[in-house]
PDB file of N, CA, C and O in Angstrom, chain B, residues numbered from 101:
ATOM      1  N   UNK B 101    -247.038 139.498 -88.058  1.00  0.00           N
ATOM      2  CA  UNK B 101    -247.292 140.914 -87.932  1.00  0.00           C
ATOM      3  C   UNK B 101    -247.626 141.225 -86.467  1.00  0.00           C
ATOM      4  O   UNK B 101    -248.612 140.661 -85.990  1.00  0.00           O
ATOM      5  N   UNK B 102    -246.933 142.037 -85.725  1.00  0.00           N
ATOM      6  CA  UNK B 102    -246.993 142.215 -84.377  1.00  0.00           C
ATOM      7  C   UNK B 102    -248.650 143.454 -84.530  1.00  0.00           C
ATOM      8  O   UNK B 102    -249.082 143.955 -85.568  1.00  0.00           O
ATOM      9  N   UNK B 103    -249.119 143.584 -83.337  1.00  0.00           N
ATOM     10  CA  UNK B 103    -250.210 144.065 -83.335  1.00  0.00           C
ATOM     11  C   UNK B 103    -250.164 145.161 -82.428  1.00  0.00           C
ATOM     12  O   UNK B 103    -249.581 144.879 -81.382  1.00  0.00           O
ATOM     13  N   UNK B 104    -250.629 146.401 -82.509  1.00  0.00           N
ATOM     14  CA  UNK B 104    -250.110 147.431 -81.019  1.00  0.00           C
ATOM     15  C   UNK B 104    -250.911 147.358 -79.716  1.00  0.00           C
ATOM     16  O   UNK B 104    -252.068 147.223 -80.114  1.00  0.00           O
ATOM     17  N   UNK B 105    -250.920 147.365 -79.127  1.00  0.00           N
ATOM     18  CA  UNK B 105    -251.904 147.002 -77.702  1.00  0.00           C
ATOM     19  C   UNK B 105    -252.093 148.284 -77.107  1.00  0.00           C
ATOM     20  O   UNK B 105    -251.493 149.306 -77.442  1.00  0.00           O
ATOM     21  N   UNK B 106    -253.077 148.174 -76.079  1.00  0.00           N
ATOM     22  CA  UNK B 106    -253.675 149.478 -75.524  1.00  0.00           C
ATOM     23  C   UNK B 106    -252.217 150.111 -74.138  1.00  0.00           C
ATOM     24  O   UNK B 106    -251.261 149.479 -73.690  1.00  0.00           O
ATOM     25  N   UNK B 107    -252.432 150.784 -74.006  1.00  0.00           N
ATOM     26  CA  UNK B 107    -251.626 151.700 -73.427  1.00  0.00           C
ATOM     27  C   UNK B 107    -251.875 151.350 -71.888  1.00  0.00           C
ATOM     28  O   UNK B 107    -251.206 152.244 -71.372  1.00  0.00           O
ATOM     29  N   UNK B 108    -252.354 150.697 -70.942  1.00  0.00           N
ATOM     30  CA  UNK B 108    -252.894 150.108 -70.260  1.00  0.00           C
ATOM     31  C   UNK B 108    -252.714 148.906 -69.909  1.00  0.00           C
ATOM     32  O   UNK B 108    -251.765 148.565 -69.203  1.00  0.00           O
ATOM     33  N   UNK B 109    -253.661 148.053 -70.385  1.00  0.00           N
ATOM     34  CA  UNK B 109    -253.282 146.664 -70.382  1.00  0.00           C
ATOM     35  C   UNK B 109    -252.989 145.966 -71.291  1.00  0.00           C
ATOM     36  O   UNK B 109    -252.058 146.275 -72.034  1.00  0.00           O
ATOM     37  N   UNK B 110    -253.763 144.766 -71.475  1.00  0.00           N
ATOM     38  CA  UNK B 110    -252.765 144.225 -73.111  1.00  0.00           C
ATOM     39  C   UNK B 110    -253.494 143.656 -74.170  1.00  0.00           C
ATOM     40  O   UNK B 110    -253.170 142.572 -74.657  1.00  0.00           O
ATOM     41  N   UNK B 111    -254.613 144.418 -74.623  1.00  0.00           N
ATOM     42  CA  UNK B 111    -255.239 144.510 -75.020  1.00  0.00           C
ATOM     43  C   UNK B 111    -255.450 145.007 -76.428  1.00  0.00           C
ATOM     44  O   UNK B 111    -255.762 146.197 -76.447  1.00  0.00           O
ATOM     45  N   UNK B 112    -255.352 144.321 -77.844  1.00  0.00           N
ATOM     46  CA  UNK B 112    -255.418 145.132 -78.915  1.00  0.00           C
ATOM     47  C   UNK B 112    -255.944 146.528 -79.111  1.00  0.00           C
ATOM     48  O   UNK B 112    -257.104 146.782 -78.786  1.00  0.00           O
ATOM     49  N   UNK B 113    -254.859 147.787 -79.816  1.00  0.00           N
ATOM     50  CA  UNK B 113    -255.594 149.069 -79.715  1.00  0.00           C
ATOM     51  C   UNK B 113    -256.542 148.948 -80.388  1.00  0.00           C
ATOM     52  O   UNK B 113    -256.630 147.986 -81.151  1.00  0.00           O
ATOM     53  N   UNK B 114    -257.531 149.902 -80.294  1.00  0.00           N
ATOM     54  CA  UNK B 114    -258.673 150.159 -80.988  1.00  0.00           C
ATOM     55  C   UNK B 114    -259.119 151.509 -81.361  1.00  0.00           C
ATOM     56  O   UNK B 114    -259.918 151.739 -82.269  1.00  0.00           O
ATOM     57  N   UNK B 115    -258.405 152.631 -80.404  1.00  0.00           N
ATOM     58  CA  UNK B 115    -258.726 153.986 -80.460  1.00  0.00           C
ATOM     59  C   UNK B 115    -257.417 154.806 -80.242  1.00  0.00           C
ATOM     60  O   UNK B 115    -256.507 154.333 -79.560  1.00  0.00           O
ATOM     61  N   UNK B 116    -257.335 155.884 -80.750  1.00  0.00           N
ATOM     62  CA  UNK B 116    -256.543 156.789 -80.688  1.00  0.00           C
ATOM     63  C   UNK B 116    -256.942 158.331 -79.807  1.00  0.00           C
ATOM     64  O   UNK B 116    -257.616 159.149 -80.434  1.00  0.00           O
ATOM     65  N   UNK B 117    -256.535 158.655 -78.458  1.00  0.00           N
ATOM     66  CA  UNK B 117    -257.290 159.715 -77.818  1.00  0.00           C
ATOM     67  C   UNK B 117    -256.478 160.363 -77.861  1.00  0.00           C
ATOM     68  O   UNK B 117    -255.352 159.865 -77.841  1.00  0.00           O
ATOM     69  N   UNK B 118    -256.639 161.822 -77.943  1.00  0.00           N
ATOM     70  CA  UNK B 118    -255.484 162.951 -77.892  1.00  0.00           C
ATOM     71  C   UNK B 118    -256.498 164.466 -77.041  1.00  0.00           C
ATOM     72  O   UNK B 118    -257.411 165.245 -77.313  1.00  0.00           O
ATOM     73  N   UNK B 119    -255.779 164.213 -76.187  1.00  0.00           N
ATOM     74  CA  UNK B 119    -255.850 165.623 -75.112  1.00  0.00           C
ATOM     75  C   UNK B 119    -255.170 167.409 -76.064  1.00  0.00           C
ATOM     76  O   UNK B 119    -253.961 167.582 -75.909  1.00  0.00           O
ATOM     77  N   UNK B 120    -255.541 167.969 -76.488  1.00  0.00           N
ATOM     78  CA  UNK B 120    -254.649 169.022 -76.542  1.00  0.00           C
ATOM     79  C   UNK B 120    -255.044 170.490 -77.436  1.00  0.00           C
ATOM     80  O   UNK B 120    -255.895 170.362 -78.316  1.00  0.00           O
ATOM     81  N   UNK B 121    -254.622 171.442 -77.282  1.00  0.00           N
ATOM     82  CA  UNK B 121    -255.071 172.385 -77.092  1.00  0.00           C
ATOM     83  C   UNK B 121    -254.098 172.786 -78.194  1.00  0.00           C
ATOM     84  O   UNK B 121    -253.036 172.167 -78.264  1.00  0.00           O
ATOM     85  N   UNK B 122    -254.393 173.888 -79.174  1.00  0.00           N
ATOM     86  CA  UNK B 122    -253.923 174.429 -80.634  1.00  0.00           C
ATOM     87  C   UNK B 122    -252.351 174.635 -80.063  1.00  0.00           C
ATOM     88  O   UNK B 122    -251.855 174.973 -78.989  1.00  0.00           O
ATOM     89  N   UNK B 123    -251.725 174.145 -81.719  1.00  0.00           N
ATOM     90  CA  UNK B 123    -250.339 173.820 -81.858  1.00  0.00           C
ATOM     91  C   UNK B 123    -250.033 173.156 -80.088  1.00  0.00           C
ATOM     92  O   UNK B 123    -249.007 173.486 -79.493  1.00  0.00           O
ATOM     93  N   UNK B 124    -250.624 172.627 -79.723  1.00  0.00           N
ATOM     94  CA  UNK B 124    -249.566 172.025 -78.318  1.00  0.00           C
ATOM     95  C   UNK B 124    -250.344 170.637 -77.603  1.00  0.00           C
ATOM     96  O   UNK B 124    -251.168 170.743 -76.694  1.00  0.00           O
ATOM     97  N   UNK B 125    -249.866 169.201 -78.262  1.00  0.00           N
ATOM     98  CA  UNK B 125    -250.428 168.224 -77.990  1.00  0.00           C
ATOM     99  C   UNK B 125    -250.046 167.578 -76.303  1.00  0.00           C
ATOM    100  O   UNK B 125    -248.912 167.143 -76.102  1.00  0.00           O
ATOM    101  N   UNK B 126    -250.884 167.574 -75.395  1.00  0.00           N
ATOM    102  CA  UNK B 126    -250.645 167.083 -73.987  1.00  0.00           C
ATOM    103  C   UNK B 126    -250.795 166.023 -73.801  1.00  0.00           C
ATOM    104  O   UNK B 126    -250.091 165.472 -72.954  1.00  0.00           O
ATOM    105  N   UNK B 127    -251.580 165.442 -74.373  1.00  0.00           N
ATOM    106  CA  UNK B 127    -252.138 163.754 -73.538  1.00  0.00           C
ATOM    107  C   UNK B 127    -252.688 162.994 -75.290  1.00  0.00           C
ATOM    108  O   UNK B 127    -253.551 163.404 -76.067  1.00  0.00           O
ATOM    109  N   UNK B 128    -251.717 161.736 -75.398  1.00  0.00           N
ATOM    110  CA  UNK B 128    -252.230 160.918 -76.304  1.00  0.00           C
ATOM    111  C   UNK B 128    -251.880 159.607 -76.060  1.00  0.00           C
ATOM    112  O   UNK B 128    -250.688 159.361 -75.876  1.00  0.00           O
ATOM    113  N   UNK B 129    -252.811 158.590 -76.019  1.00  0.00           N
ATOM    114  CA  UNK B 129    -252.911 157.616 -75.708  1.00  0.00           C
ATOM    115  C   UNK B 129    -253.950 156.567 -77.047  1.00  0.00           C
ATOM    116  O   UNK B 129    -254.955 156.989 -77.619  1.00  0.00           O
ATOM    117  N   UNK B 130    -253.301 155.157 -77.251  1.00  0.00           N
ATOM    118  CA  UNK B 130    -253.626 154.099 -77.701  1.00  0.00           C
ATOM    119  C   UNK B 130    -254.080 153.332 -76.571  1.00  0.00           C
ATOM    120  O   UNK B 130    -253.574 153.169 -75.461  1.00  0.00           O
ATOM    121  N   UNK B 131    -255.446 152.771 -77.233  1.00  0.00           N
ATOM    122  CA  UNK B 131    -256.535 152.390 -76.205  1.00  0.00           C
ATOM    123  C   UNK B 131    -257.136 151.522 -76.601  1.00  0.00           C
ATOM    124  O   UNK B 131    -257.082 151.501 -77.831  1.00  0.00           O
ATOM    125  N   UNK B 132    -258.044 150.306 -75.963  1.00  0.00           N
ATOM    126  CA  UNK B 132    -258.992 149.565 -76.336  1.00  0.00           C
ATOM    127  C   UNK B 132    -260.191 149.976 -75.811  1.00  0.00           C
ATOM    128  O   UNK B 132    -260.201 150.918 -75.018  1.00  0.00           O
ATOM    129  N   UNK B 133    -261.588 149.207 -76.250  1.00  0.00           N
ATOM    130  CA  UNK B 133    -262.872 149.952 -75.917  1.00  0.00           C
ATOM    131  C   UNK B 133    -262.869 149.799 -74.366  1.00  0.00           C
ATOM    132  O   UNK B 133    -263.584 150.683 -73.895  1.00  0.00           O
ATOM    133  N   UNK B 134    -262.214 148.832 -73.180  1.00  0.00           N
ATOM    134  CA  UNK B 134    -262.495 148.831 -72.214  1.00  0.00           C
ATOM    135  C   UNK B 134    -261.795 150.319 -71.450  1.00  0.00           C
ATOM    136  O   UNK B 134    -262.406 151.076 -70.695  1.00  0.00           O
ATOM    137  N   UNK B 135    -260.604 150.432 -71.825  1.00  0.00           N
ATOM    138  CA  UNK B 135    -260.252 151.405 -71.412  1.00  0.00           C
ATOM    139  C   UNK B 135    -260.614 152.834 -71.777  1.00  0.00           C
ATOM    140  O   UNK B 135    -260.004 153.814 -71.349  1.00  0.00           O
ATOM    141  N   UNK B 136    -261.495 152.871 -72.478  1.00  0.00           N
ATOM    142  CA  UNK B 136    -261.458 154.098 -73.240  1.00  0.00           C
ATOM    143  C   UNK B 136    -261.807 155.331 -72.658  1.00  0.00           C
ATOM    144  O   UNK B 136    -261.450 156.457 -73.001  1.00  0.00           O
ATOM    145  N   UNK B 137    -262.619 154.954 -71.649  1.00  0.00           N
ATOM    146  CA  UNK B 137    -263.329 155.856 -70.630  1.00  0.00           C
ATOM    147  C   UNK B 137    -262.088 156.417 -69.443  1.00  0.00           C
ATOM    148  O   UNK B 137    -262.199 157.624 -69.225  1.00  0.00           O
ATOM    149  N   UNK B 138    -261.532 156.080 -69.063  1.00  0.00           N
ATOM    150  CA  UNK B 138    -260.149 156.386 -68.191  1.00  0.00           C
ATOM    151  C   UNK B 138    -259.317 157.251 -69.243  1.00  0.00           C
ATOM    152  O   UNK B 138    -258.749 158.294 -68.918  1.00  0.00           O
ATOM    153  N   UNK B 139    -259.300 156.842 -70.243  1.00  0.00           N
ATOM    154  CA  UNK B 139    -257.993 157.489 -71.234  1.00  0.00           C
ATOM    155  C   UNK B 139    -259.320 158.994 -71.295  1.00  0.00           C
ATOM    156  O   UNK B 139    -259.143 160.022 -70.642  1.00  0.00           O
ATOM    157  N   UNK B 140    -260.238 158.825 -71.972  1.00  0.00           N
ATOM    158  CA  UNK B 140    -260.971 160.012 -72.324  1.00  0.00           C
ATOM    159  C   UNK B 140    -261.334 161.116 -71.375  1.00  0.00           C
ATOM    160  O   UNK B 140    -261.765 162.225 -71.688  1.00  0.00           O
ATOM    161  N   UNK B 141    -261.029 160.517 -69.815  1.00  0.00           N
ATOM    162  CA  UNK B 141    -261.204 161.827 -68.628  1.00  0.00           C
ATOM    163  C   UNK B 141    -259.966 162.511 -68.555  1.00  0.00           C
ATOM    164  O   UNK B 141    -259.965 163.742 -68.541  1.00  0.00           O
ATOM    165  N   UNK B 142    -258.400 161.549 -68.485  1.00  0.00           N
ATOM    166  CA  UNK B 142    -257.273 161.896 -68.745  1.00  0.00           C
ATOM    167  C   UNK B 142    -256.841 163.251 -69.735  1.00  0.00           C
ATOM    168  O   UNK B 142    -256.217 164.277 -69.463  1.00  0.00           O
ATOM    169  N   UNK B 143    -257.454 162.773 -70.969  1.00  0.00           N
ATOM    170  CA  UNK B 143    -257.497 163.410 -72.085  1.00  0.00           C
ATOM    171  C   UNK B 143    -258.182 164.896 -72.140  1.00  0.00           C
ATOM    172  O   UNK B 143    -257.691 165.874 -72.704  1.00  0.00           O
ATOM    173  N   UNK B 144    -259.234 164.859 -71.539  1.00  0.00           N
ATOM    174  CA  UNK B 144    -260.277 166.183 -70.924  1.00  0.00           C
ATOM    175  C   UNK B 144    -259.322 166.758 -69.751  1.00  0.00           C
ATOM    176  O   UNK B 144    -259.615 167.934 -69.534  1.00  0.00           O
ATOM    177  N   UNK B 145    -258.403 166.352 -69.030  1.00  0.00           N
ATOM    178  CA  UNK B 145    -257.977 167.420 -68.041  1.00  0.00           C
ATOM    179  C   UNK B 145    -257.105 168.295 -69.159  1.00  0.00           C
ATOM    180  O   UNK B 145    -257.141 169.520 -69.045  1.00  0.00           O
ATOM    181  N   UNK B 146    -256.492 167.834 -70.002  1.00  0.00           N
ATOM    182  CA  UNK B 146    -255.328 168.309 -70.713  1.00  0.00           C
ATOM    183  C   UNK B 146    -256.089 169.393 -71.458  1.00  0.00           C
ATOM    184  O   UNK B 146    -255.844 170.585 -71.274  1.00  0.00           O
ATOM    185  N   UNK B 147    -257.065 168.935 -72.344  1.00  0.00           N
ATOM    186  CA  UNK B 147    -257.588 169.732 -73.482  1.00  0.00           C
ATOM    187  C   UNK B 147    -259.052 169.175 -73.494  1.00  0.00           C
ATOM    188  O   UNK B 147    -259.756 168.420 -72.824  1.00  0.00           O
ATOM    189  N   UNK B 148    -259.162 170.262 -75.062  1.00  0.00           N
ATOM    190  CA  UNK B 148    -260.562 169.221 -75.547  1.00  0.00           C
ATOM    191  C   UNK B 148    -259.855 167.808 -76.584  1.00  0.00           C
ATOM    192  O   UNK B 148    -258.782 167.612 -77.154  1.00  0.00           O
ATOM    193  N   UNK B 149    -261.184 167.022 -76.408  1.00  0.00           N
ATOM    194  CA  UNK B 149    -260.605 165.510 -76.591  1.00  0.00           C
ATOM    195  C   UNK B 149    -260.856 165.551 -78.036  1.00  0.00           C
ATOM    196  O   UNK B 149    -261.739 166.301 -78.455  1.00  0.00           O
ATOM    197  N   UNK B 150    -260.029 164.671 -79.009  1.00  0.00           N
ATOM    198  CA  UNK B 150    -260.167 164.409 -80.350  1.00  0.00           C
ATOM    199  C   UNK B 150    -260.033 162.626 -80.068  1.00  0.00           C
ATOM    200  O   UNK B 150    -259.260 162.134 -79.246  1.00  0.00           O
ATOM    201  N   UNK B 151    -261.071 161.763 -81.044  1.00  0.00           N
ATOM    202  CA  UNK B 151    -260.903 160.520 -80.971  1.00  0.00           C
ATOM    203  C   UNK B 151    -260.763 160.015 -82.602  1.00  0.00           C
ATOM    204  O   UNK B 151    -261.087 160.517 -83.678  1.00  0.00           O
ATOM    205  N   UNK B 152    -260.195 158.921 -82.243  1.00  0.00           N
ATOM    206  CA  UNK B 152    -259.910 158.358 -84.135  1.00  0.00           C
ATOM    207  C   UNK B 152    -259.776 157.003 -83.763  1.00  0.00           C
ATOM    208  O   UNK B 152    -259.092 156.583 -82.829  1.00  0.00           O
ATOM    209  N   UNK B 153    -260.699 156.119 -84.808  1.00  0.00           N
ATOM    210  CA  UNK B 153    -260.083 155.049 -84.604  1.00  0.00           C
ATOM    211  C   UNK B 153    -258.834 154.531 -85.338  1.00  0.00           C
ATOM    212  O   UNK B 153    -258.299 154.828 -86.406  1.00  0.00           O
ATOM    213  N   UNK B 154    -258.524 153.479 -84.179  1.00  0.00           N
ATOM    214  CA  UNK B 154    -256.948 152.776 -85.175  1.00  0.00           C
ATOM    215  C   UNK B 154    -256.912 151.359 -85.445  1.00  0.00           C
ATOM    216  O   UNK B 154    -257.253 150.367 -84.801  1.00  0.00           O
ATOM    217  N   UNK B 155    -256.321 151.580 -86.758  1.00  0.00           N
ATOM    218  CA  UNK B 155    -256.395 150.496 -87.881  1.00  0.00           C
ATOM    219  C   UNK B 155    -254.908 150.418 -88.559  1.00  0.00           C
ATOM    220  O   UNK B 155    -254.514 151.246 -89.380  1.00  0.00           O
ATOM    221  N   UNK B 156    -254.337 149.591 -88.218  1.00  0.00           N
ATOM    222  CA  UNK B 156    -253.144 149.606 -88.747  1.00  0.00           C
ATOM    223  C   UNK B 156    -253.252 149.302 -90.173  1.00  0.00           C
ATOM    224  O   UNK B 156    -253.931 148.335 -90.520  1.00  0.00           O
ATOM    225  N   UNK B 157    -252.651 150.029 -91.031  1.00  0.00           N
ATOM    226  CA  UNK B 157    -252.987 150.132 -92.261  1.00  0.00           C
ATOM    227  C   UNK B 157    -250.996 149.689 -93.265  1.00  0.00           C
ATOM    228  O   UNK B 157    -249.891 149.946 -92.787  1.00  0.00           O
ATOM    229  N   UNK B 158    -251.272 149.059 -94.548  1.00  0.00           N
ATOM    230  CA  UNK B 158    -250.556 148.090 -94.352  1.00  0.00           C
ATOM    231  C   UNK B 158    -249.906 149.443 -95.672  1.00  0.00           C
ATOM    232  O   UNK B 158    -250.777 150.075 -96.268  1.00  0.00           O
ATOM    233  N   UNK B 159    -248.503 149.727 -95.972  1.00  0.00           N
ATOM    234  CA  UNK B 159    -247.913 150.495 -96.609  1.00  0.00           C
ATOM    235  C   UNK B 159    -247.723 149.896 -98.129  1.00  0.00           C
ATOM    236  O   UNK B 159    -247.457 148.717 -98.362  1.00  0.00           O
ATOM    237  N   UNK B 160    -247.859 150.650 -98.857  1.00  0.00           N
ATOM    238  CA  UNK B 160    -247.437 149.705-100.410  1.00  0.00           C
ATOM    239  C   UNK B 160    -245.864 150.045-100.448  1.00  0.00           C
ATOM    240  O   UNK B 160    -245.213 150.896 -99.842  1.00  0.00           O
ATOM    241  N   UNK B 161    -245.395 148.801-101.639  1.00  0.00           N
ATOM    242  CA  UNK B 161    -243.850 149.145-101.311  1.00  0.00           C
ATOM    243  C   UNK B 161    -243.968 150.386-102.428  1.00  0.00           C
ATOM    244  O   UNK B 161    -244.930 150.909-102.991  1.00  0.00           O
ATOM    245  N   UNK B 162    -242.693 150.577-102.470  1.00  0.00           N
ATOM    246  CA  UNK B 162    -241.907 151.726-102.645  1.00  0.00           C
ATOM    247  C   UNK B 162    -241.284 151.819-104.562  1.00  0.00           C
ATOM    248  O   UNK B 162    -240.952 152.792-105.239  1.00  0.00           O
ATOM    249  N   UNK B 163    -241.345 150.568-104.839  1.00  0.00           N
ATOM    250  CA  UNK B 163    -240.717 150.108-106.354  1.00  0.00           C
ATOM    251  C   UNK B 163    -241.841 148.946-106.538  1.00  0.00           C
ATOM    252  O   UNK B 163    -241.846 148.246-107.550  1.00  0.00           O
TER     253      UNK B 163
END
């Protein structure tokens, strides 16, 4: 199972940051806790910041 890494360096994600302002998303970035602080000023020029963490979550099949 491949794993997603931070947007940055190479680092398992851990957070989900999104910059953006109603109906119009500017700045979103996958992040780890080191980076999180760089992504979250990024994120503040664009908009106000929304954070979530991320957890890759595993799909049930289908049948």
């Amino acid at each position: 199972m491949r794993t997603s890494t931070c947007s940055t360096c190479a680092r398992p994600a851990t957070l989900i940051i999104t910059g953006r302002r109603p109906r119009l998303t500017l700045y979103t970035a996958l992040t780890c806790d080191r980076c999180a602080a760089k992504h979250r000023a990024r994120a503040a020029k664009a908009g106000p910041v929304t954070e979530e963490t991320y957890g890759e979550t595993v799909q049930d099949g289908l049948f």
